[in-house]
C-alpha positions in Angstrom: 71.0 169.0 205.2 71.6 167.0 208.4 74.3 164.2 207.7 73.4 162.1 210.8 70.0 161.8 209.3 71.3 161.0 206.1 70.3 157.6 204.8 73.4 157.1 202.2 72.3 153.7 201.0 69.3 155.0 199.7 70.7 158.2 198.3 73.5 155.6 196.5 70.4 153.9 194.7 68.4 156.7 193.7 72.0 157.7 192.1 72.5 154.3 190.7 69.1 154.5 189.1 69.7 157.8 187.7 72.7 156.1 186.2 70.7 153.5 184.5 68.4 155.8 182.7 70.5 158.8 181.9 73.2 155.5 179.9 69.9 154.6 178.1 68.9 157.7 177.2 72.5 158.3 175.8 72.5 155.7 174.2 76.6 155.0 175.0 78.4 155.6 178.0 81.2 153.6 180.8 78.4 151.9 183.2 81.1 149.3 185.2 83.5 151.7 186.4 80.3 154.7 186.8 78.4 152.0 189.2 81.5 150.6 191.3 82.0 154.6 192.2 78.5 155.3 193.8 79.1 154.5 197.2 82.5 156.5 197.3 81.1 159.4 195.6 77.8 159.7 197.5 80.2 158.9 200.6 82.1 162.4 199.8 79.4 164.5 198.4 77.1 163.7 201.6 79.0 163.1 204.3 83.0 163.8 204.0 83.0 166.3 201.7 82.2 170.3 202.7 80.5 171.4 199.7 77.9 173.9 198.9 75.3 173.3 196.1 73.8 176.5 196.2 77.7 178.2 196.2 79.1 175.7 194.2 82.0 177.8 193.3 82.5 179.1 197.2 86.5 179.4 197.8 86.3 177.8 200.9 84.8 174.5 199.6 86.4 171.1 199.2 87.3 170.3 195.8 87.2 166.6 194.2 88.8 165.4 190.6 87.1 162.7 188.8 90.7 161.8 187.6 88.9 158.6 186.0 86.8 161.0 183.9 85.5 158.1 181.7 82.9 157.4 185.0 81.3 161.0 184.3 78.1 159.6 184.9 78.3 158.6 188.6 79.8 162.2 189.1 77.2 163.5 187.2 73.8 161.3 188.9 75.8 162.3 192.5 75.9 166.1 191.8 72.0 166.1 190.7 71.1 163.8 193.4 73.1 166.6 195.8 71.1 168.9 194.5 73.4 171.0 191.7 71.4 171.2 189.2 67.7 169.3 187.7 67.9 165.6 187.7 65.4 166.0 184.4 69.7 167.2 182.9 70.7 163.9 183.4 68.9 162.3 180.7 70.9 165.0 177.8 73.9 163.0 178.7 76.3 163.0 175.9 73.8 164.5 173.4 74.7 167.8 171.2 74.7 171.1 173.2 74.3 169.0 176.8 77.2 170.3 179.5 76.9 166.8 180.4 79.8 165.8 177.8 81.4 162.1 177.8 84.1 163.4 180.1 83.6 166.2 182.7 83.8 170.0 181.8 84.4 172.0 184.5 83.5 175.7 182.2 80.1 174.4 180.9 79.0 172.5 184.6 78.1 173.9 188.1 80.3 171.5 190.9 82.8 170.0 188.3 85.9 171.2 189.6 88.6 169.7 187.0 88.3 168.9 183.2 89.0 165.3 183.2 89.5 162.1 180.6 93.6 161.7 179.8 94.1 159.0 182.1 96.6 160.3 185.6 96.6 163.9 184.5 93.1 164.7 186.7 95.8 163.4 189.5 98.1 165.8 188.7 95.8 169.0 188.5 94.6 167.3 191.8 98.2 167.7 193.5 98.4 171.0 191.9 95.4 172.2 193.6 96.6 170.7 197.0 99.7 172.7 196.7 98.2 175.8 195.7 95.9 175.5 199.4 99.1 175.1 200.7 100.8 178.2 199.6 97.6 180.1 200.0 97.2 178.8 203.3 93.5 177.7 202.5 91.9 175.1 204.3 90.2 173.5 201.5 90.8 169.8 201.2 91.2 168.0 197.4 90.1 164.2 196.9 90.9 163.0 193.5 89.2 159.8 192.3 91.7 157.3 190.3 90.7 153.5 188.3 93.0 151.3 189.3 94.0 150.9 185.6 94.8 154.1 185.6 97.5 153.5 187.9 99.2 152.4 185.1 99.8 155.8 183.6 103.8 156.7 184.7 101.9 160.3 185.5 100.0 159.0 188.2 103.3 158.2 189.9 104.9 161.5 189.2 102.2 163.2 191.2 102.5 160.7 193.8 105.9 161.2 194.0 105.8 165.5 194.0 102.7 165.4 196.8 104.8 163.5 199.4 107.6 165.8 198.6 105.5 168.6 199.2 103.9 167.2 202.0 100.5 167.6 201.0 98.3 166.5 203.6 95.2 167.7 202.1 95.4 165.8 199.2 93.5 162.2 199.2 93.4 159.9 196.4 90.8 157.3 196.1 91.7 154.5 193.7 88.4 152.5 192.9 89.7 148.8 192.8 87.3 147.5 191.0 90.3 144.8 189.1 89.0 145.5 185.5 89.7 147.7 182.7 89.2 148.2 179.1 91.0 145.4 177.9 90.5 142.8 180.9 91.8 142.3 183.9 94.2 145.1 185.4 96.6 142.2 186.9 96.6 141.0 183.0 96.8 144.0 181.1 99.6 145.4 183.5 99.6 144.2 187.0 99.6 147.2 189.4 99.8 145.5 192.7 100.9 145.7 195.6 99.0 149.2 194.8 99.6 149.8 199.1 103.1 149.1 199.3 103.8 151.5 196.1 102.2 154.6 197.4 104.0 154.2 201.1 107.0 153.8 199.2 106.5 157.2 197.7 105.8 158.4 200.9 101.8 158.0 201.3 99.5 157.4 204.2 97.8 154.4 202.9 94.1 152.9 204.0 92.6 150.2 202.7 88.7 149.8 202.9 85.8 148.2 201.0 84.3 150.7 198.7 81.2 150.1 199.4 80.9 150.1 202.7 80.0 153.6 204.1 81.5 153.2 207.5 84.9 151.6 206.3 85.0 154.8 203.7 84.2 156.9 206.7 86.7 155.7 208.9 89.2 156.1 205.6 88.5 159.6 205.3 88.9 160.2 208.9 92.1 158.9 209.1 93.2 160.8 205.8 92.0 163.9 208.2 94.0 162.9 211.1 97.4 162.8 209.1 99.7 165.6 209.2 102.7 166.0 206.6 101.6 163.4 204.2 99.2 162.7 201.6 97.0 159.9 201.8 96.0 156.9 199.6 92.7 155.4 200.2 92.8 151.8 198.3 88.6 151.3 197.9 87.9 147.2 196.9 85.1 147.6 194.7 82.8 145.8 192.3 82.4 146.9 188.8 79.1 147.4 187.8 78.0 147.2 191.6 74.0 147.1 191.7 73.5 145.3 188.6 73.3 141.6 189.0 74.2 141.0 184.7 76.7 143.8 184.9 78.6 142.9 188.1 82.7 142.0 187.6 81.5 142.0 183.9 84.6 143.6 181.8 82.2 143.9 178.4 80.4 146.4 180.2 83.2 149.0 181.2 82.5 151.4 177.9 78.8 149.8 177.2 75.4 151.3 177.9 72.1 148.9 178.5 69.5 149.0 175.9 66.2 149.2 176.5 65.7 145.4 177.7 68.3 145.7 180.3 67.6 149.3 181.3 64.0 147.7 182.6 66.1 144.4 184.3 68.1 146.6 186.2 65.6 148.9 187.2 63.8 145.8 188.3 66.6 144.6 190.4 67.6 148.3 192.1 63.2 148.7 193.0 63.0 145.6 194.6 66.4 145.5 196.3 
């Protein structure tokens, strides 16, 4: 697959799409905080990211950690998309005897590299996995995806603090910025800002870029690439529920699936552009 020929905008909403139908079929499902991940995802899976469908366990590959495992559907639309496994898999989401579970399992699903869904540990067994390239001397890079609620977990800061230490300059964490969380807004719930100035005070690299933007996320990664001695922090603004207009910076919809009604609306919306 040729990534200069690569039209990622399009790939991002045949994902999207996807999305939509495998949440109806299930029936339940996090659509907010699956949707404002797209872009980043498809961003590493076809472009940043060196990754192998037909190998998906090669030791050589990159590995990435949905450390917000609650957004297991965008992971799960990019990797079918990619070309993992059948897109017809998508729509078992969540239903008995489906290896596409609620959160990710990495024994029961080709690409998923890390059992995720306790808030900040995925960031952990990210940093782990960083440090074990390190003293393997493997050049495999890890990306670990993070909610910016989730920043609120003291173990997310732990592993922050441990991968500067360590120096782990092939670790990158995303944090999807999206402002929203279960309960409301992250800045009421438990204000995590200045999210920057936190993880260069713990020794990060820190970009900041709009999360759906495909060159800014480019650009992010490269510089997270160009760093030597540190990890880096790439702070991606977002929207939750990006694509769909009646879901967009809409905090009912961060654990809620569209019925049947709204499945078609969306649809609607994503077809025509």
């Amino acid at each position: 697959m040729s990534k200069d020929k690569l039209d990622l905008a399009d790939i991002a909403l045949q994902v999207r799409i996807g999305l939509i139908k495998m949440l109806n079929a299930a029936g339940s499902g996090h659509s907010g905080g699956s949707l404002s991940a797209v872009d980043i995802l498809v961003s590493l899976y076809f472009q940043e990211m060196r990754v192998d469908p037909l190998q998906p366990d090669m030791p050589e590959r990159d590995r990435f950690v949905l450390s917000k495992g609650h957004a297991a559907p965008a992971l799960y639309a990019v990797l079918a998309e990619r070309g993992y496994w059948a897109k017809e898999n998508l729509l078992t989401l969540r239903k008995i005897g489906s290896p596409l579970q609620g959160h990710p399992d990495r024994l029961k699903l080709a690409g998923v590299d890390a059992s995720t869904g306790s808030l900040g540990q995925g960031f952990s067994w990210a940093a782990g996995m960083a440090l074990a390239g390190k003293i393997d001397q493997a050049g495999y890079r890890v990306y670990a995806l993070l909610g910016d609620g989730e920043l609120e977990e003291g173990i997310v800061w732990e592993a922050a603090m441990a991968a500067a230490h360590y120096r782990l300059d092939n670790l990158v964490a995303i944090i999807d910025n999206n402002g929203l969380q279960i309960d409301g807004r992250v800045e009421d719930v438990m204000g995590v800002e200045p999210i920057a100035a936190k993880f260069e005070a713990f020794g990060w690299t820190v970009a900041t870029v709009n999360g759906h933007d495909y060159n800014e996320l480019s650009a992010g990664f490269a510089k997270a690439r160009s760093v030597k001695g540190k990890p880096t922090a790439i702070i991606a603004d977002t929207i939750k529920g990006k694509g769909c207009s009646f879901m967009e910076n809409r905090v009912e919809w961060h654990g809620a699936a569209p019925n049947q009604e709204e499945t078609e609306r969306a649809l609607r919306e994503m077809e025509l552009g």
